[in-house]
C-alpha positions as CSV (number, residue, x, y, z in Angstrom):
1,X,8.7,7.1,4.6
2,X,10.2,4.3,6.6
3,X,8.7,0.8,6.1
4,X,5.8,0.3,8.6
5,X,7.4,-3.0,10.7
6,X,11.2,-1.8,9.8
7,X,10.6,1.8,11.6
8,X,9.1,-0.4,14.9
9,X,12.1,-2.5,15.2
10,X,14.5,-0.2,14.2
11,X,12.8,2.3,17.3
12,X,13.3,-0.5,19.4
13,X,17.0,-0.9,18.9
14,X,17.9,2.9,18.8
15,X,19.5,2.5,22.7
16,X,21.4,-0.5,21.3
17,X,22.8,0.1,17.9
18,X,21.3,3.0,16.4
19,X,19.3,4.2,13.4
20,X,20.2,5.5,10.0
21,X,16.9,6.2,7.6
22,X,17.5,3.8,5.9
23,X,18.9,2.2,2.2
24,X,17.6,0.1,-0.2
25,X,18.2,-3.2,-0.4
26,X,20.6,-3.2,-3.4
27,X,18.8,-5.5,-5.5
28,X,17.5,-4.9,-8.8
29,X,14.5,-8.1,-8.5
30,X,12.9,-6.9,-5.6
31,X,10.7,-9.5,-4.0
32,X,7.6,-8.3,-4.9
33,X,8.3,-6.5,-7.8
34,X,7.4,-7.7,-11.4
35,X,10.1,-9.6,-12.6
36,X,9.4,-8.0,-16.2
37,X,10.8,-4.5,-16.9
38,X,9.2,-2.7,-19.7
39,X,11.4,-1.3,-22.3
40,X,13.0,2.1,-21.4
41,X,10.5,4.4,-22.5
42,X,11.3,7.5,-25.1
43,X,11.6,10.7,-24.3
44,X,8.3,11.6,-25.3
45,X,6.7,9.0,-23.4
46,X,8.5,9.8,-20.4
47,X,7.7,13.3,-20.5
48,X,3.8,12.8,-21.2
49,X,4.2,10.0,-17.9
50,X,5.9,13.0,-15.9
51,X,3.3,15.9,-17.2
52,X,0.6,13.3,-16.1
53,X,2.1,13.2,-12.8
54,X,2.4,16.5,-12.1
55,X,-1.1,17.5,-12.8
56,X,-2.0,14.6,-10.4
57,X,-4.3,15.3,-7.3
58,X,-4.1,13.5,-4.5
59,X,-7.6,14.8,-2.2
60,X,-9.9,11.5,-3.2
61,X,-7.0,9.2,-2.1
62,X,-6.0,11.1,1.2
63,X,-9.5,11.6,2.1
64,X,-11.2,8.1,1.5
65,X,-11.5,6.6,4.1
66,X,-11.9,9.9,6.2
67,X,-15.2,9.7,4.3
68,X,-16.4,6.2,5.9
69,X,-18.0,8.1,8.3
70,X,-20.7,9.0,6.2
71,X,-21.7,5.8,4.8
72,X,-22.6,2.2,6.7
73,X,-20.3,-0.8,4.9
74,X,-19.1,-3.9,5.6
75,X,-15.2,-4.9,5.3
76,X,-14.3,-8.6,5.4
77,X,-10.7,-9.1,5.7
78,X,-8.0,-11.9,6.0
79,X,-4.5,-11.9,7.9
80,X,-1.9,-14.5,7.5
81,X,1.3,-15.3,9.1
82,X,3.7,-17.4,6.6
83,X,7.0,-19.0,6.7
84,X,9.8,-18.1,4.1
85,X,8.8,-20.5,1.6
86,X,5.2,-19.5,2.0
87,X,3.4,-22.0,3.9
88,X,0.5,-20.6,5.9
89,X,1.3,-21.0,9.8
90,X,-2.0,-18.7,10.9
91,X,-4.9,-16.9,9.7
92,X,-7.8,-15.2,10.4
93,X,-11.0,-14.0,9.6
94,X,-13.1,-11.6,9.9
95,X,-16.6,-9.7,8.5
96,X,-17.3,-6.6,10.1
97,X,-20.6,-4.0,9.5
98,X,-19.7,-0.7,10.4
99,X,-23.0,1.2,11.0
100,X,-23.4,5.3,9.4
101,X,-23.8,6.5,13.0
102,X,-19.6,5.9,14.0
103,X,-20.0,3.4,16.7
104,X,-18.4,0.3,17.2
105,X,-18.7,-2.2,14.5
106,X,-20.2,-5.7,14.9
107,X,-18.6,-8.7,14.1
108,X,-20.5,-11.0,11.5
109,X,-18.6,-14.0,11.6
110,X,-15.2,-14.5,12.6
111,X,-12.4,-17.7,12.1
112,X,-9.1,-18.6,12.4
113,X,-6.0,-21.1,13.1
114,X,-3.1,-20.8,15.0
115,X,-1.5,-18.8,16.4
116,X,0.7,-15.0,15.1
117,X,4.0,-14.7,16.6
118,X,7.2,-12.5,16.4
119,X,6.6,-9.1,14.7
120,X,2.6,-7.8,13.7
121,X,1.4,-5.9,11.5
122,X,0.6,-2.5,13.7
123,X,-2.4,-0.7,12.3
124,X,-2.8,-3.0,9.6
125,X,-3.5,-6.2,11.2
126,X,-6.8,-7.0,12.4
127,X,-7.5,-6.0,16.3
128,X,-8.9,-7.7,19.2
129,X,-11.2,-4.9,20.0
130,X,-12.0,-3.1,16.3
131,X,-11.9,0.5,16.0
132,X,-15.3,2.6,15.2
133,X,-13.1,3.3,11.4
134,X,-10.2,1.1,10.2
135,X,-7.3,2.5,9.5
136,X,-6.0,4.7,6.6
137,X,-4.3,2.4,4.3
138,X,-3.6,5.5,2.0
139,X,-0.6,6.7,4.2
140,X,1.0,3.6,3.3
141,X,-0.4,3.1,-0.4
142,X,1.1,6.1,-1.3
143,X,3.5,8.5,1.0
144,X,3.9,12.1,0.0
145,X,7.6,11.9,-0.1
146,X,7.7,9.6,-3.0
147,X,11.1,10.0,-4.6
148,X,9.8,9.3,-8.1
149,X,7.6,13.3,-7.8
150,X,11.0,15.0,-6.8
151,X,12.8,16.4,-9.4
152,X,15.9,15.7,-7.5
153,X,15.4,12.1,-7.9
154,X,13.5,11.5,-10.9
155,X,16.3,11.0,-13.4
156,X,16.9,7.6,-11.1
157,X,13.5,6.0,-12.5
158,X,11.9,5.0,-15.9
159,X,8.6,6.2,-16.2
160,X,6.3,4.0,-18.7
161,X,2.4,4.9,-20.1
162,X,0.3,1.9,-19.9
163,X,-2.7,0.7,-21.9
164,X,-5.7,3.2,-19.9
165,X,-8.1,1.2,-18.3
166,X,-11.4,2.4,-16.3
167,X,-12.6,2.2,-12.3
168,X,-16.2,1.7,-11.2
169,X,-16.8,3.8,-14.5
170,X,-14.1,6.3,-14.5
171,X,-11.6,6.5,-17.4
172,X,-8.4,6.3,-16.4
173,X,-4.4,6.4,-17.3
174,X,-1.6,4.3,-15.9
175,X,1.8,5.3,-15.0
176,X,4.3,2.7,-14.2
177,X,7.7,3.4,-12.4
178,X,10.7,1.0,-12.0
179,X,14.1,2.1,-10.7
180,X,16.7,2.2,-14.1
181,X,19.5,-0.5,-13.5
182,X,21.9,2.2,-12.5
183,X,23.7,2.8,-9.2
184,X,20.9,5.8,-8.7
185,X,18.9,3.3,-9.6
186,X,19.7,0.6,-7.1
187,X,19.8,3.1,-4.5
188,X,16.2,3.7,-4.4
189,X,13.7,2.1,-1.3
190,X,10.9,2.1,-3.6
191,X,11.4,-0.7,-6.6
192,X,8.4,-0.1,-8.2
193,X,5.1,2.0,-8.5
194,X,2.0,2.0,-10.3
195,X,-0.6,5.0,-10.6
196,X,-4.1,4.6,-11.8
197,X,-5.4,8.7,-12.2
198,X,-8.5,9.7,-13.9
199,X,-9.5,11.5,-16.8
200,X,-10.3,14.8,-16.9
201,X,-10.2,15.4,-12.7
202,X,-6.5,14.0,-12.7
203,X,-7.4,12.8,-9.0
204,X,-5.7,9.3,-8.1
205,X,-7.6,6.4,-7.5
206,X,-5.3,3.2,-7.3
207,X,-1.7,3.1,-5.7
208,X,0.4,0.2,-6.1
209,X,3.9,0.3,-4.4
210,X,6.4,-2.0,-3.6
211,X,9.5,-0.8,-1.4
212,X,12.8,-3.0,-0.2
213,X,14.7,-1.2,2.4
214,X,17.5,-2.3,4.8
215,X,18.5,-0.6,8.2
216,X,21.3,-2.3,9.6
217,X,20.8,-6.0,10.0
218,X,17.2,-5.6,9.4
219,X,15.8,-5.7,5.9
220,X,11.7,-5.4,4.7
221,X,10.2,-6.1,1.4
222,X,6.8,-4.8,1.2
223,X,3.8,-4.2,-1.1
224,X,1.1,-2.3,-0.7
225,X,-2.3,-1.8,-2.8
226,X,-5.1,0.1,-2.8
227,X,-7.9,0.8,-5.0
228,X,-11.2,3.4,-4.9
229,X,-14.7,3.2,-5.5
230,X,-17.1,5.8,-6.2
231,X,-19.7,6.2,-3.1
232,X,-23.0,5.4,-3.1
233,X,-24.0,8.9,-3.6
234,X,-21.7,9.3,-6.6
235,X,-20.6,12.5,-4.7
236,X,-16.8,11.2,-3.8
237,X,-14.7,8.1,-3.5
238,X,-14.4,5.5,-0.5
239,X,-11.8,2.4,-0.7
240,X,-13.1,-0.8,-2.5
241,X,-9.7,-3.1,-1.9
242,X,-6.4,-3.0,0.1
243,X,-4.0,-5.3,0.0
244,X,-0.9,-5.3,2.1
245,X,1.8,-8.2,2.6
246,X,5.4,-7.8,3.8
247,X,8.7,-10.0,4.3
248,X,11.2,-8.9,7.5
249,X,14.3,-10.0,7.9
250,X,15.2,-10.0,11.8
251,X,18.3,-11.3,13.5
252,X,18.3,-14.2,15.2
253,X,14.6,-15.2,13.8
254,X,13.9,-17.0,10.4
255,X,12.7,-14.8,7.6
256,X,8.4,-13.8,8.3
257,X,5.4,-13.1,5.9
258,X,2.5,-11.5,6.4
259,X,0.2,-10.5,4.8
260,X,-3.8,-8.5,5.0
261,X,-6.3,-8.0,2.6
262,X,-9.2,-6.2,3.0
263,X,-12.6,-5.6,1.0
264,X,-15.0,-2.5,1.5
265,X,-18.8,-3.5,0.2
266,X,-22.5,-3.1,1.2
267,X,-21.9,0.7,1.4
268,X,-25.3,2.8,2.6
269,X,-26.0,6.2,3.1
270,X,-27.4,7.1,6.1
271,X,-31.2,8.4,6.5
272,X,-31.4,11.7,6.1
C-alpha cells in the first residue's frame, strides 16, 4: 500500500513526471523506527513468530470501527503541523460525542493556533464539518498486503517474540518485525512492525507500523498505531487509541510533520 500523503502527491504529478509504486527509502534507521534492533532471532524463535502469524485473524481489527455504530463514544483528538526540527507551527483540538443513533456528532469543546499549510492529512486529519463515524484507521494501521505475511518476501525480515503482555484483560503475544541489514532487506517500504494478537482467538488487536518510501523526488516517513478495546457489551472490540504522524519530503518546500492522535472513551450502548 502506497503511503497515504505520498500516493496524493504522486497522483498529482502523474501528467508531469510519472509514477512508479514506489521504493524504500534505502535507509536502515528509518525515522521512526526504534533505533535498537533486537538480536537476530534463532530459528526456532523465528518459526514459532511465523506459526503465530499465520494463525493470525484479522475480523476484530478490520471491523472495529465498523462497529461504532452500535455504541455512543466520545473521541478527543489533536492535529499538529511541525517544522523539521520539530517545533509546533499549528494545532488543534477537538472533543467530539458521537451519539448510538449515527447522526452527526456534536462538538464539546474545540481549540487551536495557527494556521495548516502545504500538504494535509486526508481522512486522517480532523474536518471542518465531522463525519456521522470517523474514519477507519485500520486500513492504514495494518494493510493486507504486508510484505512481511508473503512468503515471497519473508526471508527479507527478522521476526522476534516479545515478552506477552495483556489488553483491556486479554492475554496476548507480541511479534516484532525489522527488515535484516541486507540489500532485501533495505529494499523493503515497511521498516518495522509490531503485532499484539491474543491468546487463544489469535485475532489482532494492536498494529504498529512504520513505513519509509520514496517515489521520485518525493520521500514519506510515517508511523501509524492503533490499539482495541473490548466494547461495553464485552461482545466485540472497538478502537481505544490511534496514533498517526508522518514526515514528507516535497520539492521546492522544507521538510513537514504532522501528526494526529486520537482517543475513543465514554462508550454506551444504546437502549434497547
Amino acid at each position: 500500500m502506497r503511503g497515504l500523503l505520498l500516493g496524493l502527491a504522486c497522483a498529482m504529478l502523474v501528467p508531469l513526471l510519472g509514477c512508479d509504486n514506489g521504493t524504500a527509502a534505502n535507509d536502515d534507521a528509518a525515522l521512526f523506527a526504534p533505533a535498537n534492533r533486537p538480536v537476530a532471532s534463532s530459528p526456532a524463535e523465528r518459526d514459532s513468530a511465523l506459526a503465530l502469524l499465520d494463525r493470525m485473524q484479522r475480523s476484530a481489527f478490520d471491523s472495529a470501527f465498523v462497529h461504532l455504530d452500535r455504541y455512543g463514544f466520545v473521541r478527543s483528538m489533536r492535529t499538529e503541523q511541525r517544522t523539521a526540527s520539530g517545533a509546533v507551527t499549528a494545532w488543534t483540538e477537538r472533543t467530539l460525542r458521537y451519539p448510538a443513533d449515527g447522526t452527526a456528532p456534536r462538538v464539546l469543546n474545540s481549540d487551536s493556533m495557527g494556521a495548516f499549510t502545504g500538504t494535509t492529512l486526508g481522512p486522517l486529519g480532523p474536518s471542518s464539518a465531522p463525519k456521522p463515524q470517523p474514519p477507519n484507521a485500520a486500513t492504514y494501521a495494518f494493510p493486507e498486503d504486508a510484505a512481511y505475511l508473503s512468503e515471497r518476501t519473508q526471508g527479507a525480515f527478522q521476526y522476534t517474540l516479545r515478552p506477552n503482555t495483556s489488553i483491556d484483560g486479554q492475554a496476548a503475544r507480541v511479534v516484532e518485525i525489522h527488515p535484516k541489514q541486507t540489500p532485501d532487506g533495505r529494499d523493503q517500504v515497511i521498516r518495522f512492525a509490531r503485532l499484539t494478537i491474543a491468546r487463544g482467538t489469535h485475532q489482532l488487536l494492536a498494529a504498529h507500523t512504520v513505513r519509509s518510501e520514496r517515489v521520485l523526488l518525493f520521500q514519506e516517513d510515517s508511523e501509524l498505531i492503533l490499539r482495541l478495546q473490548r466494547s461495553p457489551d464485552r461482545q466485540t472490540w472497538v478502537p481505544a487509541v490511534s496514533r498517526f504522524r508522518t514526515r514528507v519530503d516535497v520539492p521546492l518546500r522544507d521538510p513537514q510533520q504532522f501528526r494526529t492522535a486520537s482517543t475513543y472513551t465514554d462508550y454506551v450502548r444504546p437502549r434497547s
